[in-house]
Residue, then its C-alpha position, 0 to 999 in steps of 0.5 A: x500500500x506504500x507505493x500507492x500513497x507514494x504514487x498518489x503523493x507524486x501525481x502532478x510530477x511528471x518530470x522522473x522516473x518510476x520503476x516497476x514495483x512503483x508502477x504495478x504496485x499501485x495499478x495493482x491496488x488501484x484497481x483492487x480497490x476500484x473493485x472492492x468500490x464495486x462490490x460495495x455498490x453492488x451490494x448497496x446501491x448508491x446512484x446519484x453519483x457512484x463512488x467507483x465513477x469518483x474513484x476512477x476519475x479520481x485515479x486519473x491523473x496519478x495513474x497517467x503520471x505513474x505510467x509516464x514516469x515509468x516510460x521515462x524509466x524504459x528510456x521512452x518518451x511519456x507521450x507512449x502512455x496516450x496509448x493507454x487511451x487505446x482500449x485493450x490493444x494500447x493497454x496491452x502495449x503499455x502493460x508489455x513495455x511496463x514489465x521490461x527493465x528500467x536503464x540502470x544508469x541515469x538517463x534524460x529524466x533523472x536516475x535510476x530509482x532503483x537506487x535512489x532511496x523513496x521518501x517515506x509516504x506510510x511507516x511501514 
C-alpha cells in the first residue's frame, strides 16, 4: 500500500522516473480497490453519483503520471502512455513495455530509482 500513497503523493510530477514495483504496485491496488468500490455498490446501491465513477476519475491523473514516469524509466518518451487511451490493444502495449527493465544508469529524466532511496509516504 506504500507505493500507492507514494504514487498518489507524486501525481502532478511528471518530470522522473518510476520503476516497476512503483508502477504495478499501485495499478495493482488501484484497481483492487476500484473493485472492492464495486462490490460495495453492488451490494448497496448508491446512484446519484457512484463512488467507483469518483474513484476512477479520481485515479486519473496519478495513474497517467505513474505510467509516464515509468516510460521515462524504459528510456521512452511519456507521450507512449496516450496509448493507454487505446482500449485493450494500447493497454496491452503499455502493460508489455511496463514489465521490461528500467536503464540502470541515469538517463534524460533523472536516475535510476532503483537506487535512489523513496521518501517515506506510510511507516511501514
Amino acid at each position: 500500500m506504500r507505493w500507492f500513497f507514494a504514487a498518489l503523493n507524486k501525481s502532478f510530477d511528471f518530470g522522473w522516473r518510476s520503476h516497476r514495483r512503483e508502477f504495478w504496485r499501485f495499478w495493482g491496488w488501484a484497481v483492487a480497490l476500484y473493485l472492492l468500490i464495486l462490490l460495495f455498490e453492488f451490494i448497496l446501491p448508491i446512484q446519484p453519483l457512484r463512488a467507483s465513477t469518483l474513484f476512477g476519475l479520481a485515479m486519473l491523473l496519478p495513474g497517467f503520471a505513474v505510467t509516464v514516469r515509468r516510460m521515462h524509466d524504459i528510456d521512452r518518451n511519456g507521450f507512449w502512455a496516450l496509448l493507454l487511451l487505446l482500449p485493450v490493444l494500447g493497454w496491452l502495449i503499455v502493460g508489455f513495455l511496463a514489465t521490461r527493465p528500467g536503464i540502470r544508469d541515469k538517463n534524460e529524466w533523472g536516475p535510476d530509482p532503483r537506487r535512489v532511496r523513496p521518501i517515506p509516504i506510510m511507516p511501514r
